[in-house]
N, CA, C and O atoms as a CHARMM CRD file, in Angstrom:
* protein
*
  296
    1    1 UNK  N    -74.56100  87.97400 170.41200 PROA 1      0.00000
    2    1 UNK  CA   -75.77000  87.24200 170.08100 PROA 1      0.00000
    3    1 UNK  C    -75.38700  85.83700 169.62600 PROA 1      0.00000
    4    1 UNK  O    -74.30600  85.55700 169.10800 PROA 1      0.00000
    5    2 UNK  N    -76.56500  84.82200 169.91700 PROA 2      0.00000
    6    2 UNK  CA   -75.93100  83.56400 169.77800 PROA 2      0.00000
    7    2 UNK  C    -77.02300  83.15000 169.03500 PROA 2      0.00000
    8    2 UNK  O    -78.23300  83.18900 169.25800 PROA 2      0.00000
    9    3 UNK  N    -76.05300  82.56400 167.68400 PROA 3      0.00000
   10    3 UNK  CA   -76.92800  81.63500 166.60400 PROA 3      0.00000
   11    3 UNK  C    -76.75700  80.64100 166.12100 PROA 3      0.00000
   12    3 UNK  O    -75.76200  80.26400 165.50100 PROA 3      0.00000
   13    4 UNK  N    -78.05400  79.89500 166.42900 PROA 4      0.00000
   14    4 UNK  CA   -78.31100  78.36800 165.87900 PROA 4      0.00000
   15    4 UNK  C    -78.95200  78.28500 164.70400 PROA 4      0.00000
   16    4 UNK  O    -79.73600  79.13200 164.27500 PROA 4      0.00000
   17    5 UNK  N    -78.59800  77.15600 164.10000 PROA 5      0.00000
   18    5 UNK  CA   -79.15400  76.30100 162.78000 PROA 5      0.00000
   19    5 UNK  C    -79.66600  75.74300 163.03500 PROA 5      0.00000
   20    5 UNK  O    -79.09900  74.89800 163.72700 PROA 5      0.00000
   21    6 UNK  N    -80.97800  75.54000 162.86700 PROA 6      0.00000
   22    6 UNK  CA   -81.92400  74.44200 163.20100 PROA 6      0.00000
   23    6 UNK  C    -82.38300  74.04400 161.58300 PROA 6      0.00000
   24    6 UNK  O    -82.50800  74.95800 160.76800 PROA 6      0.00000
   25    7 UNK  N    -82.58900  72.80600 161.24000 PROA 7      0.00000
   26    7 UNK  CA   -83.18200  72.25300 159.78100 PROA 7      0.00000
   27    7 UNK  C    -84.22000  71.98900 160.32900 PROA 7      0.00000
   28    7 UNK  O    -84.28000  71.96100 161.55800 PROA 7      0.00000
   29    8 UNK  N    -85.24400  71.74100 159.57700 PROA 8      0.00000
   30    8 UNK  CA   -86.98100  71.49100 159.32400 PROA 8      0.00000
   31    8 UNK  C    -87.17900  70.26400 158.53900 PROA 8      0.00000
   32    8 UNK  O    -87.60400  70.44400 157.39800 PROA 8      0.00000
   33    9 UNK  N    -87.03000  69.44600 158.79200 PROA 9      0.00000
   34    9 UNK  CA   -87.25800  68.17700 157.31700 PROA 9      0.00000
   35    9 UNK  C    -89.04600  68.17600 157.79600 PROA 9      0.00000
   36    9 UNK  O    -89.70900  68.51400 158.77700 PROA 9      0.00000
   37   10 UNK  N    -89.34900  67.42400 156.09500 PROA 10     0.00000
   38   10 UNK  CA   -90.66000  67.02400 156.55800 PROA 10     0.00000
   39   10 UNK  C    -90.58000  65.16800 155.94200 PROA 10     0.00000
   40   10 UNK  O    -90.20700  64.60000 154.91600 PROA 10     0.00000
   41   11 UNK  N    -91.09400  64.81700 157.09900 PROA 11     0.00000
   42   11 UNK  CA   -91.20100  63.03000 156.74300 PROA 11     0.00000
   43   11 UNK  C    -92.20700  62.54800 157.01000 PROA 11     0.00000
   44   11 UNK  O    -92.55800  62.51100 158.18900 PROA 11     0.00000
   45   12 UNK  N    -92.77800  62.16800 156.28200 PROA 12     0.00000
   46   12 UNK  CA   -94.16300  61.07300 156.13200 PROA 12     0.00000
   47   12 UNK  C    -95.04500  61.47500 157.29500 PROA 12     0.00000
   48   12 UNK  O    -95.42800  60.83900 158.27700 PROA 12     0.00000
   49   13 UNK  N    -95.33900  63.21600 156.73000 PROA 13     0.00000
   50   13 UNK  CA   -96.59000  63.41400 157.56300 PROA 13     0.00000
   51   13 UNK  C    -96.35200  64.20500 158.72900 PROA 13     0.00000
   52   13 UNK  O    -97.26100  64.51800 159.49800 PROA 13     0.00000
   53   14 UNK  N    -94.87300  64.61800 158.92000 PROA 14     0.00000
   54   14 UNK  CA   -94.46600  65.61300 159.86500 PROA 14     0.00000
   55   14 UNK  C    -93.52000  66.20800 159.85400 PROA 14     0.00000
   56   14 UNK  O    -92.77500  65.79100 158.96800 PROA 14     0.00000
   57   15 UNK  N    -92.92200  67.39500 160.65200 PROA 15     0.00000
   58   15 UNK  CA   -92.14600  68.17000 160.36300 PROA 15     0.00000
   59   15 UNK  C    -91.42300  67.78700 161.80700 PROA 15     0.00000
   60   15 UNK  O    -91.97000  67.81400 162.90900 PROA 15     0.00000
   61   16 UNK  N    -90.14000  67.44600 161.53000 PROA 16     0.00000
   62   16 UNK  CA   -89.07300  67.57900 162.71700 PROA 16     0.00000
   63   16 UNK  C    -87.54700  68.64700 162.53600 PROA 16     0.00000
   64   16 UNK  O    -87.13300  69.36700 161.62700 PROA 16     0.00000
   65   17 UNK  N    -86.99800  68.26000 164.01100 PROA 17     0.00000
   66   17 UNK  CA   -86.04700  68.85800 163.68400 PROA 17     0.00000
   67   17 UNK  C    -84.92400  68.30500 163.78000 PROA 17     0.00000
   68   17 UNK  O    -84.85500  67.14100 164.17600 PROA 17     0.00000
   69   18 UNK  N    -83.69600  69.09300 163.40300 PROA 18     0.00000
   70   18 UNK  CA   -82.52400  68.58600 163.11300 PROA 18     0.00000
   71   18 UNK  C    -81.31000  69.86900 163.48600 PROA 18     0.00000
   72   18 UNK  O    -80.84400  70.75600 162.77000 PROA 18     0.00000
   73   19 UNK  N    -81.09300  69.54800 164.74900 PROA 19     0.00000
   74   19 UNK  CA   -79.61200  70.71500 165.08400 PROA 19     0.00000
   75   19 UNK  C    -78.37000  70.08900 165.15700 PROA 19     0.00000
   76   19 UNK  O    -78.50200  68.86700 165.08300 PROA 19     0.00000
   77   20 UNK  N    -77.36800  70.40600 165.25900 PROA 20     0.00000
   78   20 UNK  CA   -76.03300  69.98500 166.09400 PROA 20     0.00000
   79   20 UNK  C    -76.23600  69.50900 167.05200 PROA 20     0.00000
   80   20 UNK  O    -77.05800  69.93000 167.86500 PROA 20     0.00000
   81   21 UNK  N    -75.32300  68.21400 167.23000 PROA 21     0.00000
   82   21 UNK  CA   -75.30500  68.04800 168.45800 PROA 21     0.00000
   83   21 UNK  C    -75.20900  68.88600 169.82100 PROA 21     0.00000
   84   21 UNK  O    -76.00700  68.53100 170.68800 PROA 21     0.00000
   85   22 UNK  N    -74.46200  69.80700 170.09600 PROA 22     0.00000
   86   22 UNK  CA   -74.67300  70.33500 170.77300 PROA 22     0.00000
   87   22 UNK  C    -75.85100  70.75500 171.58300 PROA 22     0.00000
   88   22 UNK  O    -76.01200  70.71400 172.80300 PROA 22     0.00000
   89   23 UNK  N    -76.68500  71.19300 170.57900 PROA 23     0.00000
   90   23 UNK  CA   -77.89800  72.04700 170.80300 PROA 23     0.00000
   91   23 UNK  C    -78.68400  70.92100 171.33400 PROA 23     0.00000
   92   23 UNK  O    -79.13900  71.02100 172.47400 PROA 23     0.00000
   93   24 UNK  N    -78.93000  69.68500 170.52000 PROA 24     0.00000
   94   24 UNK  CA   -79.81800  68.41800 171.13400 PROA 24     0.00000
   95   24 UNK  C    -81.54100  68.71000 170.57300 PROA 24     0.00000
   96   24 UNK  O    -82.46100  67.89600 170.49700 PROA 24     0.00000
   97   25 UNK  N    -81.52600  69.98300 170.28500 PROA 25     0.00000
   98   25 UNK  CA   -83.36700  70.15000 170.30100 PROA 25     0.00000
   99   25 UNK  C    -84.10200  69.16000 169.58800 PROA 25     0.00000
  100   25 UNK  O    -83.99400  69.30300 168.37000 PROA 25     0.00000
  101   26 UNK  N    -84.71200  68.34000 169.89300 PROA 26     0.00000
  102   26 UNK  CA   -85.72000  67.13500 169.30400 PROA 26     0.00000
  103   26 UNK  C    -87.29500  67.81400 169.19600 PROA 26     0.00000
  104   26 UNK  O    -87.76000  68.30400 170.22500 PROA 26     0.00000
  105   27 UNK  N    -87.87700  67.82900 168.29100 PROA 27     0.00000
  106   27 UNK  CA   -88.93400  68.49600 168.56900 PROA 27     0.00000
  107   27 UNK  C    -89.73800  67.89700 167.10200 PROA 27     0.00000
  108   27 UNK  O    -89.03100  67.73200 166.10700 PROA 27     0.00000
  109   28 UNK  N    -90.78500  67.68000 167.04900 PROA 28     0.00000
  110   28 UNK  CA   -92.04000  67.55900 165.72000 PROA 28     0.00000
  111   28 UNK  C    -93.80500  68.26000 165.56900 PROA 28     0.00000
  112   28 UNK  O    -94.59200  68.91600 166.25100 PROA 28     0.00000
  113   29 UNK  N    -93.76800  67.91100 164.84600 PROA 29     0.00000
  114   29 UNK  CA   -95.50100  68.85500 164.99100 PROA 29     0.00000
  115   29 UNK  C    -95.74200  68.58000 163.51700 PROA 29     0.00000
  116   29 UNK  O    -94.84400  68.78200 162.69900 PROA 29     0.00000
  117   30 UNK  N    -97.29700  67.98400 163.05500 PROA 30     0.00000
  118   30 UNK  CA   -97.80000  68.06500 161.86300 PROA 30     0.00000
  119   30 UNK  C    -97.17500  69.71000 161.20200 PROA 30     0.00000
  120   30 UNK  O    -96.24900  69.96100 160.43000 PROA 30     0.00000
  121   31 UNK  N    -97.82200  70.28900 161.66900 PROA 31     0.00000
  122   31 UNK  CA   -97.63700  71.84400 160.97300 PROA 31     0.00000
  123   31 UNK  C    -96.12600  72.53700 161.35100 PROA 31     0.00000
  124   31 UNK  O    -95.46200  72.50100 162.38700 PROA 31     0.00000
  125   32 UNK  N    -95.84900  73.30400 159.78300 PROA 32     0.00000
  126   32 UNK  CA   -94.77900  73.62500 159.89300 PROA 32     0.00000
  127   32 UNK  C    -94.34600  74.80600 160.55000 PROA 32     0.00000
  128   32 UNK  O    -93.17500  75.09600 160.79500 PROA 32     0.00000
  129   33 UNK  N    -95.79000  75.75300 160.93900 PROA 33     0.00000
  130   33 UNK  CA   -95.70000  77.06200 161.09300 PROA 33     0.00000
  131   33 UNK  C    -95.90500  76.72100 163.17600 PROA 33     0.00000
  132   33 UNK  O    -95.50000  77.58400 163.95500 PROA 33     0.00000
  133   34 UNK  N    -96.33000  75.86100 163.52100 PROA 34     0.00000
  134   34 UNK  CA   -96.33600  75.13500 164.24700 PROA 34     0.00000
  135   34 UNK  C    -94.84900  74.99700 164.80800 PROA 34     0.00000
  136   34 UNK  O    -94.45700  75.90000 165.54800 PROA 34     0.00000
  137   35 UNK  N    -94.12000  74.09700 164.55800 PROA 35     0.00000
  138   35 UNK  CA   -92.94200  73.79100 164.61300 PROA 35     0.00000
  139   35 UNK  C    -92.17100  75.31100 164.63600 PROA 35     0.00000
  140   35 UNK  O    -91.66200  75.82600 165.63200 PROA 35     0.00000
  141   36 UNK  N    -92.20300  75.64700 163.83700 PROA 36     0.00000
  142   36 UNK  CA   -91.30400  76.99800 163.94000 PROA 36     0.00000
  143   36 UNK  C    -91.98300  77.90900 165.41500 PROA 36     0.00000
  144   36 UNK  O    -91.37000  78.70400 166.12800 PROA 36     0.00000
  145   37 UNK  N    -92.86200  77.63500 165.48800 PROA 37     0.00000
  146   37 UNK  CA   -93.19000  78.72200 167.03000 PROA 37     0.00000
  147   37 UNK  C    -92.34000  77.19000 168.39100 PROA 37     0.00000
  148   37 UNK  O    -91.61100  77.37600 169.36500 PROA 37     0.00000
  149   38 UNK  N    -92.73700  76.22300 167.97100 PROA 38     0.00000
  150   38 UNK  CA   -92.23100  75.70500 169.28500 PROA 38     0.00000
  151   38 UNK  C    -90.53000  75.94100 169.28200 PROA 38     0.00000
  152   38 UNK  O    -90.15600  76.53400 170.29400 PROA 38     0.00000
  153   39 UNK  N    -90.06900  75.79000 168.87900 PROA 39     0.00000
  154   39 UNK  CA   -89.00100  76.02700 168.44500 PROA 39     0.00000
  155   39 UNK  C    -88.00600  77.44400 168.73100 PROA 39     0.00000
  156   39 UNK  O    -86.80700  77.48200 169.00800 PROA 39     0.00000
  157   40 UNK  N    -88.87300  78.43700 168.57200 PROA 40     0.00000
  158   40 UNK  CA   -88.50000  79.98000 168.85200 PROA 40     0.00000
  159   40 UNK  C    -88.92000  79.87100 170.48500 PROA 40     0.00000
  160   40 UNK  O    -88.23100  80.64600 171.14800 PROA 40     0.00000
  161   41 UNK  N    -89.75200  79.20200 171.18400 PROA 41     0.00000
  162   41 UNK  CA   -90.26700  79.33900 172.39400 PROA 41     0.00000
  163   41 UNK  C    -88.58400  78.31400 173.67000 PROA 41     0.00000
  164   41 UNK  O    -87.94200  78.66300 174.66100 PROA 41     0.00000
  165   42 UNK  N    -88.60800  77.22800 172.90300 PROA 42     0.00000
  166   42 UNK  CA   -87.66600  75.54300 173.55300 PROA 42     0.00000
  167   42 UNK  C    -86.83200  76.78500 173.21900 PROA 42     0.00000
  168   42 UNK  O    -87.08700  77.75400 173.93500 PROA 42     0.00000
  169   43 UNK  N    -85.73400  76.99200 172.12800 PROA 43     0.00000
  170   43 UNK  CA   -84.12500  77.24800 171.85300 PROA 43     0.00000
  171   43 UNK  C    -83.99500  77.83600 173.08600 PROA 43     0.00000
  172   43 UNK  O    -83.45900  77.19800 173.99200 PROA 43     0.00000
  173   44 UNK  N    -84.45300  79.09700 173.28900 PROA 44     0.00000
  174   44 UNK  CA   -83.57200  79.94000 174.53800 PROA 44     0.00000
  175   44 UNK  C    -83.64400  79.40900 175.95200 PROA 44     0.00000
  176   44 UNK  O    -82.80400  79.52000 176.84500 PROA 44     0.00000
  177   45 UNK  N    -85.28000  78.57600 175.97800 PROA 45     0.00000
  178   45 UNK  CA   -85.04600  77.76800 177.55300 PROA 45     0.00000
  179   45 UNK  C    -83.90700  76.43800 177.38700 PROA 45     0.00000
  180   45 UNK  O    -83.46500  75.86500 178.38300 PROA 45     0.00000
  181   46 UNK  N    -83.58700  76.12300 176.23600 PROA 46     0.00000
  182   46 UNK  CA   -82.62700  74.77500 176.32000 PROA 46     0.00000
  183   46 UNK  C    -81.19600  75.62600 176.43000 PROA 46     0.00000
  184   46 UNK  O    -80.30100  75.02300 177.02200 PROA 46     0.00000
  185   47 UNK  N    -80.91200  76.80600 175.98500 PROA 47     0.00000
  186   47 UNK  CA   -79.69000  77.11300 176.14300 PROA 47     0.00000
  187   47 UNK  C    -79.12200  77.92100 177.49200 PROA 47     0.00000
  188   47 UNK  O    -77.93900  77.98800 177.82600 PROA 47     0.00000
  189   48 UNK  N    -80.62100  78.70500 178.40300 PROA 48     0.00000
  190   48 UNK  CA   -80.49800  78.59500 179.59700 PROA 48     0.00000
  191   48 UNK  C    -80.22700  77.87300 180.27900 PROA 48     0.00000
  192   48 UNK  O    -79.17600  77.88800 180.92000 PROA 48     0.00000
  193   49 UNK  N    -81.26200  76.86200 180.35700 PROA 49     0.00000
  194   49 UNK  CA   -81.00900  75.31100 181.06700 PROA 49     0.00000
  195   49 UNK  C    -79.58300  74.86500 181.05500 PROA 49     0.00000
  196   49 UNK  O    -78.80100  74.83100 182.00500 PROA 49     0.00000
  197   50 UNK  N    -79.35600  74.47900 179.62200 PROA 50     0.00000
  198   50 UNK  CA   -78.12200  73.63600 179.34000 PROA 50     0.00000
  199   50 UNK  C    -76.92700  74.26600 179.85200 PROA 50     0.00000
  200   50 UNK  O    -76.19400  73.85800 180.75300 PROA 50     0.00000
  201   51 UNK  N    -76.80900  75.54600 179.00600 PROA 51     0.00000
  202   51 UNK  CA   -75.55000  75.82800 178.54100 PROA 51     0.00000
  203   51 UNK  C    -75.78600  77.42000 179.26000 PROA 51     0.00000
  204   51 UNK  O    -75.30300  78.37000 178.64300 PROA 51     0.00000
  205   52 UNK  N    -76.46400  77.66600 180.45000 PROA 52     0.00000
  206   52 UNK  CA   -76.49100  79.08700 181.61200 PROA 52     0.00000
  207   52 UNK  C    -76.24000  80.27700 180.64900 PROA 52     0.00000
  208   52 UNK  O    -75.72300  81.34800 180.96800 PROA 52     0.00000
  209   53 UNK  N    -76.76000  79.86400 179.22100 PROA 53     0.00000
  210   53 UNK  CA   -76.85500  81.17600 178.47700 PROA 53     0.00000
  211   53 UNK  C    -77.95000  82.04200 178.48900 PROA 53     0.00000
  212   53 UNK  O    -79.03000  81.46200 178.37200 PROA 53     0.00000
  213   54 UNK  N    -78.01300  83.75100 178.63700 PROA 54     0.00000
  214   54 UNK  CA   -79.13200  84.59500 179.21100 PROA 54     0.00000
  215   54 UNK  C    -78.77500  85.99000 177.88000 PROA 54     0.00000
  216   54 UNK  O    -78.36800  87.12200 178.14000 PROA 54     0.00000
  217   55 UNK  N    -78.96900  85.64100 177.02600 PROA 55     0.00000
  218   55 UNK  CA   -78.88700  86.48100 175.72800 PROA 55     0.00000
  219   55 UNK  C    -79.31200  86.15000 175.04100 PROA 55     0.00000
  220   55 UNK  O    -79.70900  84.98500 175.03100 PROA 55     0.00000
  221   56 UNK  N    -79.55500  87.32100 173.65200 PROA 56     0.00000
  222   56 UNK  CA   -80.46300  87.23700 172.67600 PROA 56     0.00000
  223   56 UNK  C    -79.85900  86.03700 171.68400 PROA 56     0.00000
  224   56 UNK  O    -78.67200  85.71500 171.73700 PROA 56     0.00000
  225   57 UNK  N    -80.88900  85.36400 170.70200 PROA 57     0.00000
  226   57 UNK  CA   -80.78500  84.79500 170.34000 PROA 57     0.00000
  227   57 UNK  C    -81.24100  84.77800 168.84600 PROA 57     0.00000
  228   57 UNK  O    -82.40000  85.09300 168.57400 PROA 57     0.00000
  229   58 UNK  N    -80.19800  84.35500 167.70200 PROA 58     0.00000
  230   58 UNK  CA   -81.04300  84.37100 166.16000 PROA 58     0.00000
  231   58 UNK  C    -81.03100  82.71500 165.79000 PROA 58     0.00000
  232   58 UNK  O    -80.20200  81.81000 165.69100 PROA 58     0.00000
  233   59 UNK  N    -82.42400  82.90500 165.65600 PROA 59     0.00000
  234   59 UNK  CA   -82.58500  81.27600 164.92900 PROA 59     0.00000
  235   59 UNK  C    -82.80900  81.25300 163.76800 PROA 59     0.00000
  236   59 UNK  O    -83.81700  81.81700 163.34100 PROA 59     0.00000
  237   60 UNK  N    -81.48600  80.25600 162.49300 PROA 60     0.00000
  238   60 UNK  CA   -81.62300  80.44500 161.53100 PROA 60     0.00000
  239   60 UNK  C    -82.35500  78.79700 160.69600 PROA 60     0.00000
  240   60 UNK  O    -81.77300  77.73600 160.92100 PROA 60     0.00000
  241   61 UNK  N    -83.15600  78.81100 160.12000 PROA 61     0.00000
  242   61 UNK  CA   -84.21600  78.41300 160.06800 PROA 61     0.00000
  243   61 UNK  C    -83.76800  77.59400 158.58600 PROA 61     0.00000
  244   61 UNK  O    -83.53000  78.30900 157.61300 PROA 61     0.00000
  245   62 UNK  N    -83.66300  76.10900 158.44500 PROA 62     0.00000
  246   62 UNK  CA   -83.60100  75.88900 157.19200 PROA 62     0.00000
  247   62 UNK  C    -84.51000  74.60300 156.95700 PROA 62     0.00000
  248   62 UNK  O    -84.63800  73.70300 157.78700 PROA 62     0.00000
  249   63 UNK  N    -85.18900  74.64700 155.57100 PROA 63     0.00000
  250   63 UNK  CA   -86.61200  73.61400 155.66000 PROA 63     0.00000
  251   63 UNK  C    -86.11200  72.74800 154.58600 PROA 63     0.00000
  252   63 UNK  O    -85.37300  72.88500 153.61100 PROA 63     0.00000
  253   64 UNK  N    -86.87100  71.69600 155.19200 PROA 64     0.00000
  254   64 UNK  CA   -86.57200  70.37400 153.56800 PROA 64     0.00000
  255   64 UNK  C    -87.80500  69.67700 153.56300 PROA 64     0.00000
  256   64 UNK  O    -88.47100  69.34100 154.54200 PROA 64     0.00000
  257   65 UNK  N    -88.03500  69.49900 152.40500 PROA 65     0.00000
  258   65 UNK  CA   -89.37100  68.80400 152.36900 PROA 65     0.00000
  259   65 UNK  C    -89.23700  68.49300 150.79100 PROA 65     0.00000
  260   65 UNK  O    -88.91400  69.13000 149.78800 PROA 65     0.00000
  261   66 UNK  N    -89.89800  66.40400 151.27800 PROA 66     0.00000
  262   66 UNK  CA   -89.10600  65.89400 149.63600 PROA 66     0.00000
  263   66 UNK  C    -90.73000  65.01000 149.73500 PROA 66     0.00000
  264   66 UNK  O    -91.07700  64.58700 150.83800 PROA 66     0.00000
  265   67 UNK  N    -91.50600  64.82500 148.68300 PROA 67     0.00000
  266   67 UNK  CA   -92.77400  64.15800 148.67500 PROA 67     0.00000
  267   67 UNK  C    -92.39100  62.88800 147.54600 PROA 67     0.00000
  268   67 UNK  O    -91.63600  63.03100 146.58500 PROA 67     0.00000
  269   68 UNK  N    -92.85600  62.06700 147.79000 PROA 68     0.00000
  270   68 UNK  CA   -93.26400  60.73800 146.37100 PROA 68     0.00000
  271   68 UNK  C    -94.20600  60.37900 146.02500 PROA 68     0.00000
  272   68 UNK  O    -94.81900  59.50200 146.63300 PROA 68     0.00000
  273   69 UNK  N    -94.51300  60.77300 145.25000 PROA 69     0.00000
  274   69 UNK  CA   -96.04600  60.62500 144.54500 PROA 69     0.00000
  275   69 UNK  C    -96.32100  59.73100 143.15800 PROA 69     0.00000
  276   69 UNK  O    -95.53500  59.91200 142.22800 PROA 69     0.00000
  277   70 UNK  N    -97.09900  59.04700 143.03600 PROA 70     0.00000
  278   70 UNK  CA   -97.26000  58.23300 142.05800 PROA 70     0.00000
  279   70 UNK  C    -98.29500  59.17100 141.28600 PROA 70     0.00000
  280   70 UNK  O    -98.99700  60.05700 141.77200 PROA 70     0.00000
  281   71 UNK  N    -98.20600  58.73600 139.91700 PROA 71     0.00000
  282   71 UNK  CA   -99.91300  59.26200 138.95300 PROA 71     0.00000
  283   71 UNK  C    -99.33700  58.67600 138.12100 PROA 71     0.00000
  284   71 UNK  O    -98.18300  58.26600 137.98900 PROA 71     0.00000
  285   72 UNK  N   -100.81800  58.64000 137.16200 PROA 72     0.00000
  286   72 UNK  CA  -100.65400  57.50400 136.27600 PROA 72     0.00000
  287   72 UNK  C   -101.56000  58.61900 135.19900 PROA 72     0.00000
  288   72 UNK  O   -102.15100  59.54200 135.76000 PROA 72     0.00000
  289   73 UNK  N   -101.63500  58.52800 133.93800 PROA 73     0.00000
  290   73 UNK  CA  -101.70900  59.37300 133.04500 PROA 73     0.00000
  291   73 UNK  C   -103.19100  58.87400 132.59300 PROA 73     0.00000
  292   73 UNK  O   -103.33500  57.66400 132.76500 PROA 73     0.00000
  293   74 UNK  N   -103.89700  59.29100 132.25600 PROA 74     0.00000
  294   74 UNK  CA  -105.22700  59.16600 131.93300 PROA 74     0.00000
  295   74 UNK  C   -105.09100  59.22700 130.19200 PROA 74     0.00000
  296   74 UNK  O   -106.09900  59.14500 129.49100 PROA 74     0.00000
């Protein structure tokens, strides 16, 4: 079985991704639950495509999400 790391950042309003080079997967979507289905759907056709791989696959899934927020105290 073949497993990838894919990261999740979220930046100003969207969620992308972030693999090894190898892998290459570029992918975004407002929603995060979103992103994680495109993602489970692309990996195994990019590693067919690419790399003539035809086996199961675990995608391990890691998220970041950093916000800046101002408030001011009443």
């Amino acid at each position: 079985m073949k497993i990838c790391h894919v990261k999740l950042i979220w930046d100003d309003g969207v969620w992308f991704t972030q693999a090894d080079e190898e892998l290459g997967i570029v992918l975004e979507s407002a929603s995060f639950d979103t992103l994680l289905e495109r993602v489970r759907v692309a990996l195994p056709e990019m590693l067919e495509l690419n790399f003539d791989y035809h086996g199961p696959v675990k995608i391990v899934f890691e998220a970041q999400r950093v916000d800046v927020m101002e408030a001011t105290a009443v």
